[in-house]
SESESE-582647 format. One record per residue (C-alpha): x, y, z; residue in one letter; residue number from 1. Coordinates in steps of 0.02 Angstrom, whole numbers, plus 50000, padded with zeros to 5 digits. Example, Ala and Ser with C-alpha at 12.3 -4.5 7.8 and 13.67 -1.06 7.14 Angstrom:
BEGIN
REC | 50615 | 49775 | 50390 | A | 1 $
REC | 50684 | 49947 | 50357 | S | 2 $
This chain:
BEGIN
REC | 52142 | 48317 | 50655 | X | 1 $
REC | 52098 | 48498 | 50691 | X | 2 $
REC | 52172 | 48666 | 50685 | X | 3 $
REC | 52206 | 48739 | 50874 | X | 4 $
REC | 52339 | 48879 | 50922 | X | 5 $
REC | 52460 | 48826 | 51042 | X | 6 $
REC | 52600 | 48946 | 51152 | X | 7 $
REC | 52745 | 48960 | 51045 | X | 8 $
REC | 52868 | 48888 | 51199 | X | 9 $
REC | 52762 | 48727 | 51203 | X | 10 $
REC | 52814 | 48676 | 51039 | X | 11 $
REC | 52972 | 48567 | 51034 | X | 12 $
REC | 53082 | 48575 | 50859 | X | 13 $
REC | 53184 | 48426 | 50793 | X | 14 $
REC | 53269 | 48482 | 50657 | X | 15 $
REC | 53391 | 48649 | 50614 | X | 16 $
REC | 53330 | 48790 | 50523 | X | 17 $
REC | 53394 | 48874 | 50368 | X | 18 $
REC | 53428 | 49066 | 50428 | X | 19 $
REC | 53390 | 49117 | 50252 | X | 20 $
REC | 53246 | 49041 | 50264 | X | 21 $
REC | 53191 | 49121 | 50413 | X | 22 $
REC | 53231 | 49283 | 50361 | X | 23 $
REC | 53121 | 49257 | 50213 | X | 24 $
REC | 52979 | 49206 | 50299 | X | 25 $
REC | 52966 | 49329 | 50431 | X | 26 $
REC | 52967 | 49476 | 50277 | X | 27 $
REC | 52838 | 49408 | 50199 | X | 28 $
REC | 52737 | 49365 | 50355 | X | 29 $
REC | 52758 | 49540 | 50438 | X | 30 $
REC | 52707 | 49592 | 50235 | X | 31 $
REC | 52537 | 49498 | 50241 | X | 32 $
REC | 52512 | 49514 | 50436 | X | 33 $
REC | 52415 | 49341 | 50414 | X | 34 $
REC | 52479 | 49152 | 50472 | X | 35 $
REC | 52419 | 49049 | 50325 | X | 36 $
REC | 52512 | 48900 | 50375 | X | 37 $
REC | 52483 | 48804 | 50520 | X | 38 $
REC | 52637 | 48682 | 50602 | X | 39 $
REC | 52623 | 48513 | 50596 | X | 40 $
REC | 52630 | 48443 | 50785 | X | 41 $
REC | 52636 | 48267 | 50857 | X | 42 $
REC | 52494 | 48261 | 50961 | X | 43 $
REC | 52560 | 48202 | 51145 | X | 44 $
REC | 52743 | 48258 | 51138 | X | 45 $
REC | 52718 | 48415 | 51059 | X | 46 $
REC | 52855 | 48422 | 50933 | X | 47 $
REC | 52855 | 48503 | 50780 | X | 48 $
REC | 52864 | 48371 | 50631 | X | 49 $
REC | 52828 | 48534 | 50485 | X | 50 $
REC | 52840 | 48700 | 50518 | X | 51 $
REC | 53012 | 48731 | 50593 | X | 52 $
REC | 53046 | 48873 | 50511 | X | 53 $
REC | 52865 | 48954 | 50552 | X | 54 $
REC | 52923 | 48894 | 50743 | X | 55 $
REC | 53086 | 49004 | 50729 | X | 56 $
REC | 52979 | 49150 | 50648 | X | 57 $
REC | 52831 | 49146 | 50780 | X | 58 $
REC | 52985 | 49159 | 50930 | X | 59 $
REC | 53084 | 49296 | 50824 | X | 60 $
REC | 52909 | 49390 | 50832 | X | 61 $
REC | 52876 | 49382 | 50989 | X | 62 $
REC | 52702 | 49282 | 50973 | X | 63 $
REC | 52633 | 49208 | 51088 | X | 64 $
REC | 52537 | 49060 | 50998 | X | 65 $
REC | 52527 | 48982 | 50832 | X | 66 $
REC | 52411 | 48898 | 50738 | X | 67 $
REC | 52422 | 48705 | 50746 | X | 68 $
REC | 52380 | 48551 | 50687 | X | 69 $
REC | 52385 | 48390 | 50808 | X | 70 $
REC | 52449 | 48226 | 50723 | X | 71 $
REC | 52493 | 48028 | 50763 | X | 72 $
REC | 52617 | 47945 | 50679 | X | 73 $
REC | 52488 | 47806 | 50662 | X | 74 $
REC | 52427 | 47912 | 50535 | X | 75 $
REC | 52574 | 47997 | 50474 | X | 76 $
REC | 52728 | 47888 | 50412 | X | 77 $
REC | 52901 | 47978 | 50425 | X | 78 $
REC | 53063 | 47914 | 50343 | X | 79 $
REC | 53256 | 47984 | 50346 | X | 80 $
REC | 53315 | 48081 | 50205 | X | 81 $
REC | 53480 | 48043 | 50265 | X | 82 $
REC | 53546 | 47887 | 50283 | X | 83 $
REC | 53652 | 47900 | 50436 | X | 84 $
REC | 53527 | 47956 | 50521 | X | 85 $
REC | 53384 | 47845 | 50605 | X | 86 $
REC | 53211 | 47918 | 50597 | X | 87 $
REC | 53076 | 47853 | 50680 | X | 88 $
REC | 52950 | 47904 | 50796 | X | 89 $
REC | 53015 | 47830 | 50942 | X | 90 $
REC | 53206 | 47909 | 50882 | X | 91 $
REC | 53101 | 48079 | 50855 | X | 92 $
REC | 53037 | 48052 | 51040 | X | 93 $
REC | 53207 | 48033 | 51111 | X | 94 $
REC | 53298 | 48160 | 51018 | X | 95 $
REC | 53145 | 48303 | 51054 | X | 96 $
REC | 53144 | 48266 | 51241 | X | 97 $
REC | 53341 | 48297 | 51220 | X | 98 $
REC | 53337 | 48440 | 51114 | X | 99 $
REC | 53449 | 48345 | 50994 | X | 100 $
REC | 53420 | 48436 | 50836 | X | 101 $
REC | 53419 | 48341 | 50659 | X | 102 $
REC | 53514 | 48411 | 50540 | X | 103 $
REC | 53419 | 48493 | 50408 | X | 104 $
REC | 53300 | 48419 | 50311 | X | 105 $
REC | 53334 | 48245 | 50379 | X | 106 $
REC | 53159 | 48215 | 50431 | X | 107 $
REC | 53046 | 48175 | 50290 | X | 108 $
REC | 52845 | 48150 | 50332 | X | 109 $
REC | 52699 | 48115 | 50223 | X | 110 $
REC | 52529 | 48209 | 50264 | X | 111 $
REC | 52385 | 48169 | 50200 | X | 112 $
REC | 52312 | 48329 | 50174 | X | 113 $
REC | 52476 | 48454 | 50125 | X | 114 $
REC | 52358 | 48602 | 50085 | X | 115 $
REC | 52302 | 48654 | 50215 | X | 116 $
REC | 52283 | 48825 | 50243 | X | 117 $
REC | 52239 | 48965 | 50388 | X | 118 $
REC | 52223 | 49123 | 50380 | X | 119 $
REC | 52229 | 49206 | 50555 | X | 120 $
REC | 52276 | 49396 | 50590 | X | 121 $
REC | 52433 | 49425 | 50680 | X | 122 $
REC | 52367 | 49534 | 50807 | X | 123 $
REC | 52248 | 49373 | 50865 | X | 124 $
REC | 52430 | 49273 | 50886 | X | 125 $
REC | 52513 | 49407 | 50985 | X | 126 $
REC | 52357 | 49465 | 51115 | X | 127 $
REC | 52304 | 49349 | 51266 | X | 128 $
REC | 52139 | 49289 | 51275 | X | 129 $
REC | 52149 | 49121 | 51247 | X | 130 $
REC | 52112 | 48944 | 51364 | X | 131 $
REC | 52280 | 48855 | 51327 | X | 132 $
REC | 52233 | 48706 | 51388 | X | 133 $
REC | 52114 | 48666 | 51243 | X | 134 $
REC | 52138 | 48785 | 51131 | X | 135 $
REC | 51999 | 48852 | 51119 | X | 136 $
REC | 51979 | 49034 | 51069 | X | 137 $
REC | 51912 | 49144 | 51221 | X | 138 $
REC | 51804 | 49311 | 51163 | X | 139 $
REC | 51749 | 49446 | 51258 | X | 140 $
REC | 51559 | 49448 | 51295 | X | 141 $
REC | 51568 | 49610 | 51194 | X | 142 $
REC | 51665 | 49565 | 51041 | X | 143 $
REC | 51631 | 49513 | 50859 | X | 144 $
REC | 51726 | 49334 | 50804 | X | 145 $
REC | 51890 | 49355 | 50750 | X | 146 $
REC | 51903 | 49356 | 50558 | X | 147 $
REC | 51969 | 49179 | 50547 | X | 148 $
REC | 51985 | 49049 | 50394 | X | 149 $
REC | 52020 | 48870 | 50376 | X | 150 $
REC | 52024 | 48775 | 50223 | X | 151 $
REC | 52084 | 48610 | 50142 | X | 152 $
């Protein structure tokens, strides 16, 4: 379980969003000009299982990547909120590859760590410079490290 960025376009929601909501969280991230929230991602499929509103933000903005974190439903357990609606990985799987959206809040998932925190500059989510195929941050032979933070 580690913290990576990700392009915004790879990341596959499965539930609607609150506007409101939204609109909320893109003042107070273009306030702080720091992520400190990363999305919650299954780990092969790429959809988001937390963070949908921080998904709908990042594309509003324009970014280019996010910060995530990878997960398996063997370690996470999900459960409907909703009970005409069936949750379950492989129903997440088949409604993501869809782009069959739960309703709001349906989904309900329980992390084992819910604090944790990032806090990476904007500017380092909207600039290239970046090997998306691990990850992995990419600096210029001439550059100091990026100001970044991770805790739990």
């Amino acid at each position: 379980m580690g913290l990576i960025l990700l392009p915004v376009d790879q990341l596959v929601p499965t539930e609607w969003i609150k506007p409101r909501r939204v609109a909320a969280l893109q003042k107070k991230l273009l306030r702080e000009a720091v992520w400190t929230r990363p999305i919650c991602v299954e780990e092969n499929d790429l959809f988001v299982m937390d963070g949908h509103h921080r998904l709908c933000v990042a594309r509003k903005l324009g970014l280019n990547r996010v910060p995530v974190l990878l997960l398996s439903y063997d370690d996470i357990p999900v459960i409907s909120r909703k009970k005409r609606y069936l949750v379950s990985e492989q129903a997440l799987k088949q409604r993501a590859s869809m782009r069959l959206l739960y309703p709001y809040k349906t989904t309900r998932h329980f992390f084992p760590e819910n604090n944790l925190s990032c806090a990476i500059p904007l500017g380092l989510l909207q600039s290239t410079g970046q090997d998306f195929q691990t990850g992995a941050l990419q600096q210029p032979a001439n550059s100091t490290a990026p100001d970044l933070a991770i805790s739990a």
